[in-house]
KEKE-3310 file (N, C-alpha, C; in steps of 0.2 Angstrom, whole numbers, plus 5000, padded with zeros to 4 digits):
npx = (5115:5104:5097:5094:5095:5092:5093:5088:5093:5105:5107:5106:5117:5126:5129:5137:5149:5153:5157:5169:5177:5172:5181:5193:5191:5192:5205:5213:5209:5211:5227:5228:5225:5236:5246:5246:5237:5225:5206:5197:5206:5209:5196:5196:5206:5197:5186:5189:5202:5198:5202:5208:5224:5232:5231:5235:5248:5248:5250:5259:5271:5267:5274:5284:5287:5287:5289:5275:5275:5280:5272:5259:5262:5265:5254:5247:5253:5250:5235:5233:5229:5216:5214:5213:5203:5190:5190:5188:5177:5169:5166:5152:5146:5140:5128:5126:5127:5140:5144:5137:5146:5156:5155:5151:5165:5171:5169:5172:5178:5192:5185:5170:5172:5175:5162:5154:5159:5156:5141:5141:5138:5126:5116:5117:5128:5126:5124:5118:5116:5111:5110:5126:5130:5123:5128:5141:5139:5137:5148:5158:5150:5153:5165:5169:5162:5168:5182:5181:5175:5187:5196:5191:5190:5204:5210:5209:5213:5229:5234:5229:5229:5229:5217:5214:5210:5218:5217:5202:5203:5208:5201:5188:5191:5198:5183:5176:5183:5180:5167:5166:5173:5165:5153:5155:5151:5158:5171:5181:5185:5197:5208:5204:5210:5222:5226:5227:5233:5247:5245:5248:5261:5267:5267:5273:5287:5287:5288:5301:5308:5302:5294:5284:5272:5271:5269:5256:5250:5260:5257:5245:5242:5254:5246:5235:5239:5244:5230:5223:5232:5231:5218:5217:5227:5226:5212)
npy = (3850:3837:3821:3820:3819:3825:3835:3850:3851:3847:3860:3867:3863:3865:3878:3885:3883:3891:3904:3903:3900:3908:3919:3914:3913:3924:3931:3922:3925:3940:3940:3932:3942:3953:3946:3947:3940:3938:3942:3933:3921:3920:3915:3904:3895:3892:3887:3875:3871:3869:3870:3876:3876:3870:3881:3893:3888:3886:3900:3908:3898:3900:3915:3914:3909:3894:3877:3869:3856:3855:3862:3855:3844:3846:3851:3838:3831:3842:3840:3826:3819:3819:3808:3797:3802:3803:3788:3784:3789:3781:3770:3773:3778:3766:3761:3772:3775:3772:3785:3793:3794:3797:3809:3816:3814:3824:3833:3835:3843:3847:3851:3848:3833:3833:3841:3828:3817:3821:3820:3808:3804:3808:3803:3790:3782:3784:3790:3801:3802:3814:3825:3826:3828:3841:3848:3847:3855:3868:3872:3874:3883:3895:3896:3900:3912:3919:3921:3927:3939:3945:3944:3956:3964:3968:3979:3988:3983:3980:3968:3955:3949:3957:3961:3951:3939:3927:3918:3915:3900:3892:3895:3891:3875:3872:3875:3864:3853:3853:3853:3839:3834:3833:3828:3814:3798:3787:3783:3784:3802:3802:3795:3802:3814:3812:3808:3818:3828:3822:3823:3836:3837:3830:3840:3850:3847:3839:3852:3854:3846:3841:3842:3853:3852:3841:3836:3835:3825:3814:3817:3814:3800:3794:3799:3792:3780:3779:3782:3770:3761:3763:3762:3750:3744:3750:3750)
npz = (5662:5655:5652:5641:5622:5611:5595:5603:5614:5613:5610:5618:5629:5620:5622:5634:5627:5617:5621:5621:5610:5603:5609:5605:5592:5586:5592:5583:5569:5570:5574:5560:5549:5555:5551:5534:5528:5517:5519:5514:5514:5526:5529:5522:5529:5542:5538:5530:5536:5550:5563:5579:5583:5574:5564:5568:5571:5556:5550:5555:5549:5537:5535:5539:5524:5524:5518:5510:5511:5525:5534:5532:5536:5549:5555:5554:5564:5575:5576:5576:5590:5587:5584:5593:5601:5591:5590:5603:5606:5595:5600:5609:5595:5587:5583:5572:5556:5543:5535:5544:5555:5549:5546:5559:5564:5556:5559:5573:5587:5601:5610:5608:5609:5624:5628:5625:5634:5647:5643:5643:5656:5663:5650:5652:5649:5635:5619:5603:5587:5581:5594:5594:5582:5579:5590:5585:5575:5579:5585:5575:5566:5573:5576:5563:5561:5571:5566:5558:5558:5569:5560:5552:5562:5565:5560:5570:5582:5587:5599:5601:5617:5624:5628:5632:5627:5624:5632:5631:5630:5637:5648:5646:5642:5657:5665:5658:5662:5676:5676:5672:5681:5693:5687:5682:5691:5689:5691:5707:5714:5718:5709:5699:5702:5703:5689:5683:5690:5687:5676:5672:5678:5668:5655:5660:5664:5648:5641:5643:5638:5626:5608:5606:5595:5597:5611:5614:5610:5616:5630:5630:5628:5640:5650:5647:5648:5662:5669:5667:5673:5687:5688:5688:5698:5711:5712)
capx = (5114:5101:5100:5092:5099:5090:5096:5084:5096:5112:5109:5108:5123:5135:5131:5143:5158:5152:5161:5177:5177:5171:5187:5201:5192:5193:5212:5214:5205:5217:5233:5229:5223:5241:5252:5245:5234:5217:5202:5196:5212:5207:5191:5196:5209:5195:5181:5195:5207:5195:5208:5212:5230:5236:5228:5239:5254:5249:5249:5266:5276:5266:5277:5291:5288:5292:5289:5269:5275:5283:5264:5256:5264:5264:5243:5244:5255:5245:5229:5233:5226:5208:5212:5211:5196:5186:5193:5185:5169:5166:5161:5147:5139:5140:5122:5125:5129:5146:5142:5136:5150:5161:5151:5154:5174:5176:5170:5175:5183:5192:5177:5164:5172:5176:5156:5151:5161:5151:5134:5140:5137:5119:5113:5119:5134:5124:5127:5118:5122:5109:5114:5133:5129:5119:5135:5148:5137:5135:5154:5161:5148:5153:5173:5172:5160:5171:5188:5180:5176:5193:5199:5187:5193:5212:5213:5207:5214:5236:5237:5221:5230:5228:5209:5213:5204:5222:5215:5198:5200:5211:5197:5183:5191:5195:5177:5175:5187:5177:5159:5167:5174:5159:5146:5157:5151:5160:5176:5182:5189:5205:5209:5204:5214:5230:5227:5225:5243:5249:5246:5251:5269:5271:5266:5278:5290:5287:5288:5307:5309:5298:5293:5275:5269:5271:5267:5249:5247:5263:5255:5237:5245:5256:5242:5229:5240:5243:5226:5223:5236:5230:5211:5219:5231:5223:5204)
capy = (3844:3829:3813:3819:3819:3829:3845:3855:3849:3850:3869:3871:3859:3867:3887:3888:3883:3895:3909:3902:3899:3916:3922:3913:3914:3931:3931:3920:3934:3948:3938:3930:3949:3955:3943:3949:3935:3939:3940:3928:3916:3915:3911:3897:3891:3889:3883:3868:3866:3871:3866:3880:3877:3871:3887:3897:3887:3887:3907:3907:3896:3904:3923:3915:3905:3886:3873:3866:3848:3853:3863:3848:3836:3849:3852:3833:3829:3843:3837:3818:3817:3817:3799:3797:3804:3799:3779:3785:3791:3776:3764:3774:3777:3760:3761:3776:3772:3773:3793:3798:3795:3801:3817:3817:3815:3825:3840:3832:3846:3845:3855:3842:3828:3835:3840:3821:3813:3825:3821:3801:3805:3810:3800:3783:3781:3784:3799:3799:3808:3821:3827:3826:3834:3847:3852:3850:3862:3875:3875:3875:3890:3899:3895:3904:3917:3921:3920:3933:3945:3946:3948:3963:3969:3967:3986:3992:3976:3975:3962:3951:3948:3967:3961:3942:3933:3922:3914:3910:3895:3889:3896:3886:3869:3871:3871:3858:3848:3853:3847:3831:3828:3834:3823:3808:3794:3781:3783:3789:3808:3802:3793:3806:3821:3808:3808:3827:3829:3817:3825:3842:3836:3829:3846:3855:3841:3840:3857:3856:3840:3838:3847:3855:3848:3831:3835:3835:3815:3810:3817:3810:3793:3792:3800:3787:3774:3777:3781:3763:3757:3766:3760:3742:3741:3753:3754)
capz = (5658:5658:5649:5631:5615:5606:5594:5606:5623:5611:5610:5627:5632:5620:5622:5638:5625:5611:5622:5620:5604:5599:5610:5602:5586:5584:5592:5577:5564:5572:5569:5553:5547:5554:5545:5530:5524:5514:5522:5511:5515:5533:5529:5518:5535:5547:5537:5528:5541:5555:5569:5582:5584:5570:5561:5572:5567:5549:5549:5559:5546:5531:5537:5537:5518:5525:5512:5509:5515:5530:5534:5530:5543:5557:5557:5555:5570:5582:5576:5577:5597:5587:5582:5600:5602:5589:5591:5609:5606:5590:5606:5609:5591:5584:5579:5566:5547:5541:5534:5550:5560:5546:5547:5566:5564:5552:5561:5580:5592:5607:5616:5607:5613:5631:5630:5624:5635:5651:5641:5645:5664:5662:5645:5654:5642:5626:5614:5597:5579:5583:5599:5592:5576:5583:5594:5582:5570:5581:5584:5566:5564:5579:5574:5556:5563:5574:5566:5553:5564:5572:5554:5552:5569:5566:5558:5576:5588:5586:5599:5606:5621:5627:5627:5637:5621:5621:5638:5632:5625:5641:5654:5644:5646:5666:5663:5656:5667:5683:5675:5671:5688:5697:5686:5683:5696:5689:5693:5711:5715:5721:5703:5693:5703:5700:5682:5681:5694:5685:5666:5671:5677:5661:5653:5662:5659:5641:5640:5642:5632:5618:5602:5605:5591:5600:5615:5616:5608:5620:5638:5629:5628:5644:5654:5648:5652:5668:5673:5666:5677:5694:5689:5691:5701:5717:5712)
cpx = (5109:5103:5096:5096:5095:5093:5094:5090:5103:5114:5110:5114:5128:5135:5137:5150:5157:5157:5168:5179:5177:5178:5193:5200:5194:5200:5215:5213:5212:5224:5232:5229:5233:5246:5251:5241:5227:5213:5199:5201:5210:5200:5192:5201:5203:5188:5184:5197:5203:5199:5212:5220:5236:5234:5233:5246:5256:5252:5257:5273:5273:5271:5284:5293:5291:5286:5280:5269:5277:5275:5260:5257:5266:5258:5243:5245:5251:5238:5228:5230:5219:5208:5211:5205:5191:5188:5188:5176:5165:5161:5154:5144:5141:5133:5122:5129:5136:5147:5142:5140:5156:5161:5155:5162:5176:5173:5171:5180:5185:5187:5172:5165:5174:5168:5153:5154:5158:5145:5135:5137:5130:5113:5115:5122:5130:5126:5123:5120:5117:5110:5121:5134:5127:5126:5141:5147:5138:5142:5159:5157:5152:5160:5172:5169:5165:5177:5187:5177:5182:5195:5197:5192:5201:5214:5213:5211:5222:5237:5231:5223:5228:5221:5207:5210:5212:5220:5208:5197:5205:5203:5190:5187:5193:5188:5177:5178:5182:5171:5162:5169:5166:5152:5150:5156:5155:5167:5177:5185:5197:5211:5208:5207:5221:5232:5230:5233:5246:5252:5250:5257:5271:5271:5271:5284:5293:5288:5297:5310:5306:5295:5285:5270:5266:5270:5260:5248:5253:5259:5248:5239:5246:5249:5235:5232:5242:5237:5223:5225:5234:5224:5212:5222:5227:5214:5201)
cpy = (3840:3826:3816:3820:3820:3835:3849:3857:3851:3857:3871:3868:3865:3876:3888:3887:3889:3901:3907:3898:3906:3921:3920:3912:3922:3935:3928:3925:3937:3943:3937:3938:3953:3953:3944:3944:3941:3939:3932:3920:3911:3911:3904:3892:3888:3886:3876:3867:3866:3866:3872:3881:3874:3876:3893:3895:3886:3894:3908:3904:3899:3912:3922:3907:3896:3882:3869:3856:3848:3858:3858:3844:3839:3850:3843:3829:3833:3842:3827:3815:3817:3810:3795:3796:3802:3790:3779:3782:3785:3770:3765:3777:3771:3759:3766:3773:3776:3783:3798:3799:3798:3809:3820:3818:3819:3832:3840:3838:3846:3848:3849:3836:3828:3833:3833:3817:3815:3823:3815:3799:3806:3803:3793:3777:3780:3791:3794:3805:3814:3822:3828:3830:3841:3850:3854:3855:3868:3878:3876:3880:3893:3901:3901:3908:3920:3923:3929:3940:3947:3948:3952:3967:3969:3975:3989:3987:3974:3971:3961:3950:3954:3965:3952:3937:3929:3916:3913:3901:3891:3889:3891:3878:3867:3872:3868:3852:3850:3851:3841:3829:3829:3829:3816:3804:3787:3780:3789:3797:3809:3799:3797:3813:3816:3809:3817:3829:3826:3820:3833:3843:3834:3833:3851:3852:3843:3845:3858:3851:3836:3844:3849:3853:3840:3831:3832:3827:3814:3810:3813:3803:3790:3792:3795:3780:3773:3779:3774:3759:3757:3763:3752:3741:3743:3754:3746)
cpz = (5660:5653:5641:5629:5609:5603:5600:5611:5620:5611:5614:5632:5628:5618:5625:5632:5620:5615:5622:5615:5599:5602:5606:5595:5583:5586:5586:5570:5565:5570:5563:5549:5548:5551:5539:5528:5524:5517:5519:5512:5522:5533:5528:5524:5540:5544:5534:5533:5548:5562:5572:5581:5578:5564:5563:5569:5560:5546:5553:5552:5541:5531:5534:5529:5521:5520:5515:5512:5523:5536:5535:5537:5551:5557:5556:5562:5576:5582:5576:5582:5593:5584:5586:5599:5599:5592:5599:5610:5600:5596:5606:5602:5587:5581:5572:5561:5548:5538:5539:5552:5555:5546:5555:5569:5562:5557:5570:5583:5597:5613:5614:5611:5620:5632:5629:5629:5642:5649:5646:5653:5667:5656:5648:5650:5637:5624:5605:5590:5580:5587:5597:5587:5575:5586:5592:5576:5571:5582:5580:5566:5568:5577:5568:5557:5566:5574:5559:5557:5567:5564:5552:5557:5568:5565:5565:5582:5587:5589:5605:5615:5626:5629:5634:5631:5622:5627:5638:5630:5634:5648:5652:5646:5653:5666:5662:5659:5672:5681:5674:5677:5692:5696:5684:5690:5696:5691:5702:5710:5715:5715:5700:5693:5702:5694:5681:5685:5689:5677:5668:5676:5673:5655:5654:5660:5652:5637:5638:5636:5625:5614:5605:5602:5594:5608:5619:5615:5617:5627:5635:5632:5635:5650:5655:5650:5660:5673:5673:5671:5687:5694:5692:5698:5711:5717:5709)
residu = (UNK:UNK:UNK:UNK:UNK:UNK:UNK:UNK:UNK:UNK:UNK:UNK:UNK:UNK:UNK:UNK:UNK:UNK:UNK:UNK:UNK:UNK:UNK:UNK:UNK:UNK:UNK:UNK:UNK:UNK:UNK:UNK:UNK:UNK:UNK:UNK:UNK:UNK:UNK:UNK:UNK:UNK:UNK:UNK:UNK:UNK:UNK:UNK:UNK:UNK:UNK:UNK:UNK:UNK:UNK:UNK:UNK:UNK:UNK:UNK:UNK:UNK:UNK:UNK:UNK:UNK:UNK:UNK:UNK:UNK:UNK:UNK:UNK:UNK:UNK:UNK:UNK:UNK:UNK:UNK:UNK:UNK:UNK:UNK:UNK:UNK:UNK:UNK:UNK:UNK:UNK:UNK:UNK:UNK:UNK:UNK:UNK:UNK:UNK:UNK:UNK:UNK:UNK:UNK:UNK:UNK:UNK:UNK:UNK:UNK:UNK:UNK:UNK:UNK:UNK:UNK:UNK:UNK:UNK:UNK:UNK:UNK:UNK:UNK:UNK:UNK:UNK:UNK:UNK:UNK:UNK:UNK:UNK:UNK:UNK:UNK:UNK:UNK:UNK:UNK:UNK:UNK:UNK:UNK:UNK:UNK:UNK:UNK:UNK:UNK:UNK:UNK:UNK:UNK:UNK:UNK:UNK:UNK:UNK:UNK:UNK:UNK:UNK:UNK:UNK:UNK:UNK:UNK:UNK:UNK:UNK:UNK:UNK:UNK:UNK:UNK:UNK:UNK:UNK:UNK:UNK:UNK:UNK:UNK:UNK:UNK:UNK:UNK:UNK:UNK:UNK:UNK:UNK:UNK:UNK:UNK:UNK:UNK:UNK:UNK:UNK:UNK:UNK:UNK:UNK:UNK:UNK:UNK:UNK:UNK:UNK:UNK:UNK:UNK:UNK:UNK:UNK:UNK:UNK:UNK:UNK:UNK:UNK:UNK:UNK:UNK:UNK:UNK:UNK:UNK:UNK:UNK:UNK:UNK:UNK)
# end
């Protein structure tokens, strides 16, 4: 990575996530294809809902007919952590027009927002709508390219895992965590492996004591409060 923010530098920042994107699209594809759904249906999930995991949980409770409101409010509750995120990353485009940044959110991934928050480390906390848009295009393409192919592939492929695609999408953001501690200067080492111990005891945790759906905002939440708390109190 350097400090531009140009499309040009966008392509070249956000290739390394394309592969793990085209993994767990096409582990997506292959399920939706064996639940019975259309080819045509998945398309219509990941270009509309375009949300990894609650695409997986839509396809899951579509098998066993659960009711269209209770669909609804489970892809809102595991996609809720992007009002985080966004609300995050608004700090830094405050010069772009109201559109822009609606453009920006509305196709905002947890890989975009990892890779923008890595850019800030280089670009000297700035991020604009081209570099951002540029990243979040290639990965909405790559997603429904990907998710349709696995549904092609589904007649030859019964279970993606046989293949490891169910652990691309895990192996891309340990990536992604280790460029961000490596190129973060701002915060010490010893702060930021606290956070990280810290969120994956409350993962295992949470695991025993809370709905899945509501895991992901809860450790988001606790885990941002107490690296808050650790930046004050110790640093």
């Amino acid at each position: 990575m350097n400090g531009q923010l140009d499309y040009k530098t966008a392509i070249k920042d956000t290739l390394p996530t394309v592969f793990g994107y085209i993994g767990i699209g096409i582990a997506f594809g292959v399920v939706g294809h064996a639940a019975g759904l259309h080819l045509f249906v998945i398309f219509m999930l990941s270009a509309f809902v375009y949300a990894g995991s609650a695409q997986f949980i839509t396809v899951s409770m579509l098998t066993v007919s659960s009711p269209a409101l209770s669909i609804i409010l489970s892809t809102f509750l595991v996609n809720s952590r992007m009002i985080l995120m966004s609300t995050t990353l608004a700090n830094y485009l405050k010069e772009n027009t109201l559109a822009q940044n609606m453009m920006l959110g509305t196709l905002l991934t947890d890989e975009s927002f990892a890779l923008g928050m890595n850019k800030l480390n280089f670009s000297k906390g700035k991020l604009s709508f081209e570099w951002l848009n540029t990243a979040n295009i290639i990965s909405y393409l790559t997603w429904v390219g990907a998710t349709m192919i696995g549904a092609l592939m589904g007649n030859f492929i019964n279970d993606p895992k046989q293949l490891g695609l169910d652990f691309a999408i895990v192996a891309m953001f340990i990536g992604l965590l280790y460029l961000q501690v490596i190129s973060d200067r701002t915060l010490p080492l010893s702060l930021q492996f606290s956070v990280i111990l810290f969120t994956l005891v409350l993962i295992v945790l949470g695991l025993i004591f809370i709905p899945s759906n509501l895991l992901i905002i809860v450790v988001t939440l606790l885990g941002c409060g107490f690296g808050v708390m650790m930046k004050h109190v110790f640093y």
